[in-house]
N, C-alpha and C positions, 0 to 999 in steps of 0.2 A: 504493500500500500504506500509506505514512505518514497518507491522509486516513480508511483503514477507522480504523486503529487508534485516532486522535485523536476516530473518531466512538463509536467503542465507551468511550473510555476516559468521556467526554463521559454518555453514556448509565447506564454504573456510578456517575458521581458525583451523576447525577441520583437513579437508584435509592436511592441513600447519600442524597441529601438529603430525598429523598421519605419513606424512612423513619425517617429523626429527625424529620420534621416531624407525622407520624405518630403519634413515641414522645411527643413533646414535647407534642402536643392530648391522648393519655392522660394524662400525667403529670398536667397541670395539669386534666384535669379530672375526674379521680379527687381531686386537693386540693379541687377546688370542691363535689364531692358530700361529702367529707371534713365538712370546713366546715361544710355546711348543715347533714349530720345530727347534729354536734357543738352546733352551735345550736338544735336541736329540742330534743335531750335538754334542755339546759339550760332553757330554757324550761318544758318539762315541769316541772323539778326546781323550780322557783323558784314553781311553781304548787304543786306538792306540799309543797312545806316551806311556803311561806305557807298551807296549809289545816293542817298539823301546829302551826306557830305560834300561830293561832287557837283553834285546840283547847284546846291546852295556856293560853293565857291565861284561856279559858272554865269550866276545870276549875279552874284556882288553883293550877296548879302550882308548884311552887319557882320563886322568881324568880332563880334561878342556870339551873337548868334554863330559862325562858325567853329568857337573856340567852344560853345556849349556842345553842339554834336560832335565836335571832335572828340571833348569828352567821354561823351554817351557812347561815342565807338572805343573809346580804350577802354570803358569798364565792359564792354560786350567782350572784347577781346579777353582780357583778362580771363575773363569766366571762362573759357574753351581753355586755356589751360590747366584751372582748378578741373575742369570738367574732361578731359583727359584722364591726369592724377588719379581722379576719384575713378575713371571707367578702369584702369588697369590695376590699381587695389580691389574694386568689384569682380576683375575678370580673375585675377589671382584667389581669391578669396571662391569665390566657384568653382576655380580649376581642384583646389584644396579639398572640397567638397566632395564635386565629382568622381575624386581619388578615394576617398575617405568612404564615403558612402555609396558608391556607384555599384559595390557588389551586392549591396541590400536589397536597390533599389533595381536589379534587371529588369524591363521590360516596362519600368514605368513612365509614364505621361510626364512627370517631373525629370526623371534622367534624362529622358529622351529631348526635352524641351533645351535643360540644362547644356546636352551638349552640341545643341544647334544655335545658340547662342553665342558657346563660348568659339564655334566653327565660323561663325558669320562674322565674330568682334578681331576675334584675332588675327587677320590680316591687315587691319588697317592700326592694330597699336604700333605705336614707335619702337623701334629695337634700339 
């Protein structure tokens, strides 16, 4: 009777770790989709403020007015570096994951997602 019980308890703690291992590939790669599209936008934004900057030097506007979107474009910029940083800590912090718990988790929705994300991010981070 004591070896049913030790096999079942065995089996729950499995369950338990199967599904943190589970919650824990969502987490992190909901951060890593997080990430990317936080970096897209930014991108975007440093393309559209640099075509507003241009304009506005081409019309003659106020050179207070230029120096304010000048601005606005160096803190857009900025952030694509923060935003960088943060996608290859996120893509690491995955990949970690992935290693750690990917034997748990064969075949699942989370693995699977996990490593099409970390397939799609990783050609374009900086070496």
């Amino acid at each position: 009777p004591d070896a049913r019980r030790s096999t079942t308890h065995t089996s729950r703690d499995t369950m338990a770790d199967n599904k943190e291992a589970l919650r824990a590939l969502k987490i992190k790669t909901g951060v890593m989709t997080r990430v990317r599209k936080e970096l897209a936008m930014y991108e975007q934004e440093v393309k559209t403020e640099t075509e507003k900057l241009e304009a506005m030097k081409a019309d003659g506007r106020d050179p207070h007015d230029v120096k304010q979107q000048d601005q606005v474009l160096g803190e857009s910029t900025m952030m694509i570096g923060d935003c960088k940083s943060r996608m290859e800590s996120a893509f690491n912090d995955l990949l970690a994951a992935v290693e750690e718990h990917g034997p748990d988790c064969e075949g699942s929705e989370e693995l699977t997602a996990a490593k099409a994300i970390l397939d799609e991010v990783e050609p374009t981070l900086e070496v």
